[in-house]
N, C-alpha and C positions, 0 to 999 in steps of 0.2 A: 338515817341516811345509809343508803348500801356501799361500802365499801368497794375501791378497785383493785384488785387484788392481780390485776392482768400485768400489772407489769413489774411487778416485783421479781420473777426469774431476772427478768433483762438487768434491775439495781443488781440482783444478788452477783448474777455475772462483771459485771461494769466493778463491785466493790473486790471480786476474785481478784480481776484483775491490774485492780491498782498496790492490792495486796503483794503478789508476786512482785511487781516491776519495783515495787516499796523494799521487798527486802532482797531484792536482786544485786549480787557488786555493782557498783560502778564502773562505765566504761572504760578505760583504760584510759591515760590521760594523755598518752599521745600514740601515734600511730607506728613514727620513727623517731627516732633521737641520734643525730649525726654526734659521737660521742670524744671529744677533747682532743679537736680537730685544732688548725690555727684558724681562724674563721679572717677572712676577708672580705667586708661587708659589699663592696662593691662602690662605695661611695669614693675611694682615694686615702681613708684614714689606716694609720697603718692596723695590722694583725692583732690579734688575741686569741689566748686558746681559749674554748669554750665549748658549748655544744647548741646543736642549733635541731630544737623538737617540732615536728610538723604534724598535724592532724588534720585528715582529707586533703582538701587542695592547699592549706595555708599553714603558712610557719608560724606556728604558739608562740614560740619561745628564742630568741637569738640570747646566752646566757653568757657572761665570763665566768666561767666554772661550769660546776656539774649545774643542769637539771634534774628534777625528780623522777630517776627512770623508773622506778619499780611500777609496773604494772604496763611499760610501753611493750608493745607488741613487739616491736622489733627494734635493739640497742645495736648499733655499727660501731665499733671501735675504728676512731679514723685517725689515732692518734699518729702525729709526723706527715699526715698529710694538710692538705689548705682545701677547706670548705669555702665557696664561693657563690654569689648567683649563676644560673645558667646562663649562658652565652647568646647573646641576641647578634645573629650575623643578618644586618642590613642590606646587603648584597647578594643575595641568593637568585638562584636561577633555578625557575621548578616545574619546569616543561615537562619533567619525568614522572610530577608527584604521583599522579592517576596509575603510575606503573609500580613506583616506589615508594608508596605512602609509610613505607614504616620509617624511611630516615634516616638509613642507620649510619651512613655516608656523613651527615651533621653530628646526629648524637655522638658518634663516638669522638669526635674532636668535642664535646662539653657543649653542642648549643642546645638550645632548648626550643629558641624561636628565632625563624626565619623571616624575610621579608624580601618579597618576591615581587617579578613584574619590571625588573631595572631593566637601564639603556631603552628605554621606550617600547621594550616589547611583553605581551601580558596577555594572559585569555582572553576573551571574550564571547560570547556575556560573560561578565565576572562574576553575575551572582551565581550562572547556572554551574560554572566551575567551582566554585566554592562549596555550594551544594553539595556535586559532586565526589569532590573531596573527604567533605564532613561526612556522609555515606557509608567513605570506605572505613573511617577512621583513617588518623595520621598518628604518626610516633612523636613528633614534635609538635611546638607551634606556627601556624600558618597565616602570614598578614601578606597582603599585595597592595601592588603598586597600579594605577591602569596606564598602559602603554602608548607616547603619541605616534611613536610609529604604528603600530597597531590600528589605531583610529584614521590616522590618517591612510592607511591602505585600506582601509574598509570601506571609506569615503570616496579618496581620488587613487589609489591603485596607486601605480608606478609614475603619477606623472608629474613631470618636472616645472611647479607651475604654483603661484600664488593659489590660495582655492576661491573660489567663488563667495558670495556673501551668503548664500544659502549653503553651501557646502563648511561654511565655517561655522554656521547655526548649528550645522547637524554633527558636527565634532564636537561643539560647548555640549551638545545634547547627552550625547554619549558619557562623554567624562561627568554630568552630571549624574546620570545616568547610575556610573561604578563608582560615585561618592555616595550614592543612598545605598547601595547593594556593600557598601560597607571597604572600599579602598582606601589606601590610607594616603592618598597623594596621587600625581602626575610625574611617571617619568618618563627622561627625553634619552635619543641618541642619537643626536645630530650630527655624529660620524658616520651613521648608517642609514641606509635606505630604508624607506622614503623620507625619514624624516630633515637629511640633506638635503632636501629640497625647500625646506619649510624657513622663514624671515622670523626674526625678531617678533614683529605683529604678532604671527600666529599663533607662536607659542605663549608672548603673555595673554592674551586670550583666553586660551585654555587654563592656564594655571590658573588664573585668577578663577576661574570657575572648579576650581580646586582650594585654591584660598578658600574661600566662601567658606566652606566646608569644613576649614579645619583642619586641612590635609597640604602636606610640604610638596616641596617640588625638589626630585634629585635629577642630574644632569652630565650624562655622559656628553663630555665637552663635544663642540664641533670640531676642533682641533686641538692635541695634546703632543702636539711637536715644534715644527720652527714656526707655527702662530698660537702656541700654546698662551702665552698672555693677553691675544684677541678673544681667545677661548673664555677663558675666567672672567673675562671679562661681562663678553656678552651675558654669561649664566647672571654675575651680581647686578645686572642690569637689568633682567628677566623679572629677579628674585623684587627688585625694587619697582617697577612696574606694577608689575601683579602683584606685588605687596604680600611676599610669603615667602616661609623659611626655606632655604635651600639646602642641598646635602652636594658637594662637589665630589661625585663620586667615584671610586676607584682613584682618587688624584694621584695623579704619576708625572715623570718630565720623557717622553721618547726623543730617542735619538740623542746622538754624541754631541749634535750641536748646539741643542738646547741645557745636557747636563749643568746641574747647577741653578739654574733657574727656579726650584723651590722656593728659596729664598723670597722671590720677590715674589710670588703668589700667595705666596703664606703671608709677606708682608701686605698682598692686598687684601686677604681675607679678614687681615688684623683692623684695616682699616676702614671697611666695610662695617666690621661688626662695631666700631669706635662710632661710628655714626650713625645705630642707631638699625642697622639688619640685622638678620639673623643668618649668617652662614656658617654651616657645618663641614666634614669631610669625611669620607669613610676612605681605605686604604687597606690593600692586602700587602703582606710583607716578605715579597719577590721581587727578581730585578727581570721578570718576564711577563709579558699579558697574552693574550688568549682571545682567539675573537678567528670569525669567517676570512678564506685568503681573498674575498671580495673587497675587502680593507685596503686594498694594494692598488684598486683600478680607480680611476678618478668618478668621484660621484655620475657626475653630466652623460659619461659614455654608458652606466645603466639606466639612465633613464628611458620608463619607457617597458622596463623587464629584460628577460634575458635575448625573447627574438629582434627587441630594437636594438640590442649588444653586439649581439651576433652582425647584421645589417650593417654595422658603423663601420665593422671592421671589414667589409667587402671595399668598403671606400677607403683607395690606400691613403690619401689626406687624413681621412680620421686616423686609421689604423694607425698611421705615426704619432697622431697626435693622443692617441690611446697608448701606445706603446713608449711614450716620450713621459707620459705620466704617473706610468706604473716606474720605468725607470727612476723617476724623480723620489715617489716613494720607497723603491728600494733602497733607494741612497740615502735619502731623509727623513726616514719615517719610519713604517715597524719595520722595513727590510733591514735596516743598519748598517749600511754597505757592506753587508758581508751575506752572498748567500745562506753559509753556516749558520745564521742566526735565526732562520727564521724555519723550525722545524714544526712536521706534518705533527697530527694531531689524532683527527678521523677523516679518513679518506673510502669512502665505501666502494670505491671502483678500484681501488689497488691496495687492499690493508698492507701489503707490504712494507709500503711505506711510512706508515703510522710510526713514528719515532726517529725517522732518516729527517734529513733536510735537504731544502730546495738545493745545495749545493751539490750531495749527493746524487738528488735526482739527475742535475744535469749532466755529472759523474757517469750515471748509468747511462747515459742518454748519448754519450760522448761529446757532449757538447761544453764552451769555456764557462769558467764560474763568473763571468761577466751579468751586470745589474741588465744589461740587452737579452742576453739568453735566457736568465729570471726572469723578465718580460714576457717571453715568447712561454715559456711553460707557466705563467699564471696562466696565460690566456688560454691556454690549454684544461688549465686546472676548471675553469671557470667553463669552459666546452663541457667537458665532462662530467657536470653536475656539483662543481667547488668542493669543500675541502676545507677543514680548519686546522690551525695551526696555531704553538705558540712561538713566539717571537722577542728575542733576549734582544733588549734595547732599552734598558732601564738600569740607570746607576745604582752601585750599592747605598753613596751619600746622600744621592736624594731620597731611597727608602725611608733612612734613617732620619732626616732631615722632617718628611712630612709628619712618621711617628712619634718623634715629640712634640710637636704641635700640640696645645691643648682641647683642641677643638675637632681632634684625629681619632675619631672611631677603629677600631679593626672589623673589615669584615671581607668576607671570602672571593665574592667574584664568581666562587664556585658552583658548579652544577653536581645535583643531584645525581649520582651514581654506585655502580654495583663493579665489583674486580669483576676483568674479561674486557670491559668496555672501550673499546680504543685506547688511543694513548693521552688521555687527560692532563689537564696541567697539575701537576702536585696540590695546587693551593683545592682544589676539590676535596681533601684527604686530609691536610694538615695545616691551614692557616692558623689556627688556634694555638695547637700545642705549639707550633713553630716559634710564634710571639712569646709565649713563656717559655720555649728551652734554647731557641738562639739569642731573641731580643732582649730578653729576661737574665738569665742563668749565664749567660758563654757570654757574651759582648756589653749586657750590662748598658745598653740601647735607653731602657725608663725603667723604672724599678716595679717590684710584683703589682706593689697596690696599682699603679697608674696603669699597667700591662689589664688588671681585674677591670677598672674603671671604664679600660678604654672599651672592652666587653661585654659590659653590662647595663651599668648605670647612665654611659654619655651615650651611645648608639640606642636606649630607651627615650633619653631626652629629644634626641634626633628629630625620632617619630613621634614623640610623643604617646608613648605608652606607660599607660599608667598602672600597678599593681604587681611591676617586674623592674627588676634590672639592680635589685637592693636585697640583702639580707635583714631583714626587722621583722617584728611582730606585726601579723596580719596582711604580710603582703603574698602573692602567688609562689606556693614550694616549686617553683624551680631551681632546682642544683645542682651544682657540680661540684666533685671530688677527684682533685688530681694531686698528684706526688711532684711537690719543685721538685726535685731530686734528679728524676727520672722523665717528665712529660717530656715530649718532643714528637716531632714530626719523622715518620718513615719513608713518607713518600718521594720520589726524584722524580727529576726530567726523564729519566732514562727507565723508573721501575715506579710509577705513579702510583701503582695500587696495591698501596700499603696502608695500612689502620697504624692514625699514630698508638704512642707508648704514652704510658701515666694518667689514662685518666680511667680512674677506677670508677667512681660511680657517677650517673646523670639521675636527675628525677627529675620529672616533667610534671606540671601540675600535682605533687605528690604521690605520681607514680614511678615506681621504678625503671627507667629503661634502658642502663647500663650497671650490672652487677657484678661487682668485684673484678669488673674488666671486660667484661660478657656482654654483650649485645641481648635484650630481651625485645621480643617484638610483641610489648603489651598495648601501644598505641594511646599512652594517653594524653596525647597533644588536643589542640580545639583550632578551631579555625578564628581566627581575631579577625573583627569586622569595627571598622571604624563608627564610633556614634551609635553602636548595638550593644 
């Protein structure tokens, strides 16, 4: 028989090359090695020094003592600083991503990953966004939320009205919709427009077609001042309806007359979760919030949009009765009775402004610092295309009061932003470091571990994300490296854009993207998609 001789180059190659790759070193056995850090796992358990070795996206190794450096690529000596998981801030707002995809506004406060889409507002289509996003690349990670305000303006607009049985099908549709495209929940703002308009019904409706899924429902109360208990309520009511986890988010108490009132929220939440729900809370740790000066005018009188706004107040019946309402909120609500409290933000038709307050304005204006005169310049503010603002009506006791809650996430509130940009609210800049250098360090508020927990591992449970929010072997290298010593927030009311202090290094999926203090914009975030 005649021999085939034809393919023996191709063996001879095939045996070259297993030759080489045979007596070739070995790869190196890790990539990094965070090296005789205090490691804080993120669980609650206290400290240990150790090292914690990552190779590609996942951590090899969380060690007490050394790990085997020789031959890692790259050794960090982090010794006197606290290794942690990356920062998962549930409260994000990222309208800007498409502008500002690398992040650097989170990274450098230690987060890793975001979760976008709160208060009921969110892109849409959320795949094509997402898409989009993934595209450009992000510096962080990116999970969303789909918005009922959102939907519900897409459906019925501005109008102040039950929806129809077909217009309700086409709401469940949607929200179905941004659960297969990968959302990771339903959220509401039933403080704001349209979704102020929207009952009890509608909303477990939609949730529930979020339940389904898998996906929580977070909820900016419809009231978080003198009905701030009807507020909570409705949400655990929502939550048990539609039979799904809730986030009570941003929870705060507004106004001097509700202060103190934690107490029994927190004690309703306790008692909720005793029977059998599941409610959670995220919380930023200031005594100010942040939000449209359209917050000030009674829902009813926009309904309809800004030209049926305008119209109301031709009619001087309404106009009092619009004007009698904003008053009511000045006194009650984010105004605080006190013009001085409720300071400009972004004003695009007068930056001057950006950092003054409504009292000042009416200063300028010569007009008295009366909650009537306030009145008459929202309504102006609101002519002129509105105007955000933050608004100091929040007790220092109640901050503290929600923050030890064991069920009290930390998360931002914050929006993605760049220095220059208007007058932001500090917590944009430094909610993180804040929590570990005032809450932590100075006041002694919860201790490190619980401060790392409340960061990590419980605002993971929240959502339900799984492969983060823990230092152990095999789970996602997300990390952060910050200095107790030193972390803290720089940013103020008065000079907001400021990059806090102390956090030396971030990694992202085991990429670098804060070095030795340094912002890199390597972009190695993913876009997290619910059920994908």
């Amino acid at each position: 028989m005649r021999k085939n001789y034809s393919k023996r180059p191709r063996d001879l190659l095939a045996f070259v090359i297993l030759a080489v790759v045979a007596c070739a070193p070995p790869p190196p056995p890790y990539d990094v090695v965070l090296a005789g850090g205090t490691i804080i796992d993120g669980t609650g358990s206290p400290g240990f020094l150790g090292d914690v070795a990552i190779r590609g996206d996942r951590i090899l190794a969380v060690s007490r003592g050394d790990v085997e450096r020789a031959g890692a690529e790259r050794v960090i000596d982090v010794t006197g600083k606290v290794v942690a998981p990356g920062f998962i801030d549930i409260h994000s707002h990222l309208s800007p991503l498409l502008r500002l995809p690398e992040g650097e506004s989170k990274a450098r406060q230690g987060v890793t990953t975001v979760l976008g889409g709160p208060d009921g507002s969110s892109p849409w289509p959320l795949g094509i966004y997402l898409d989009s996003a993934a595209a450009l690349g992000v510096g962080i990670n990116v999970a969303m939320l789909v918005g009922h305000n959102t939907i519900r303006g897409a459906v019925m607009g501005m109008d102040d009205r039950a929806p129809t049985a077909d217009e309700l099908a086409e709401m469940q549709e949607m929200v179905r919709q941004a659960m297969a495209e990968g959302a990771w929940g339903l959220s509401t703002g039933l403080r704001y427009l349209p979704g102020a308009f929207s009952d009890v019904d509608e909303v477990v409706a939609l949730a529930e077609i979020a339940g389904r899924s898998g996906g929580i429902y977070t909820s900016h109360l419809r009231e978080e001042a003198l009905n701030l208990i009807a507020g909570v309520t409705e949400a655990i009511e929502i939550g048990r309806r539609a039979d799904i986890p809730i986030v009570l988010t941003h929870h705060k108490v507004v106004g001097q007359p509700m202060w103190g009132s934690s107490e029994r929220t927190l004690a309703m939440v306790d008692s909720a979760n005793a029977a059998g729900r599941r409610i959670r809370i995220d919380q930023y740790p200031y005594t100010a919030t942040y939000t449209g000066i359209r917050i000030l005018v009674p829902p009813w009188a926009l309904g309809g949009g800004n030209a049926a706004f305008f119209q109301r107040l031709e009619d001087p019946v309404l106009r009092d009765s619009i004007t009698a309402g904003i008053v009511f909120n000045l006194t009650n609500d984010r105004g605080g009775n006190d013009l001085s409290r409720v300071q400009f933000a972004r004003v695009s038709w007068m930056p001057e402004l950006e950092g003054r307050t409504l009292g000042d304005w009416a200063e300028m204006r010569g007009m008295p610092p009366t909650m009537e005169a306030g009145a008459e310049l929202v309504i102006d503010v609101v002519r002129r295309g509105g105007a955000s603002a933050i608004y100091h009506v929040l007790d220092e006791a109640d901050v503290q009061t929600i923050m030890q809650h064991p069920m009290t996430a930390i998360a931002s509130d914050g929006r993605l932003v760049q220095p220059g940009e208007g007058q932001p609210h500090p917590r944009w800049y430094g909610t993180f470091p804040r929590v570990l250098g005032e809450y932590v360090r100075e006041k002694g508020v919860i201790t490190l571990e619980e401060a790392v927990r409340k960061m990590t591992s419980l605002p993971a449970d929240h959502i339900g994300l799984p492969e983060r929010g823990v230092l152990a072997e095999g789970m996602i290298a997300d990390v952060v490296v910050f200095d107790p010593e030193t972390v803290a927030d720089r940013a103020t009311f008065q000079d907001p854009h400021q990059y806090p202090a102390g956090i030396d290094w971030v990694i992202v999926n085991g990429v670098v993207a804060v070095e030795d203090g340094s912002f890199r914009d390597a972009r190695g975030g993913r876009i997290l998609r619910r059920n994908q």
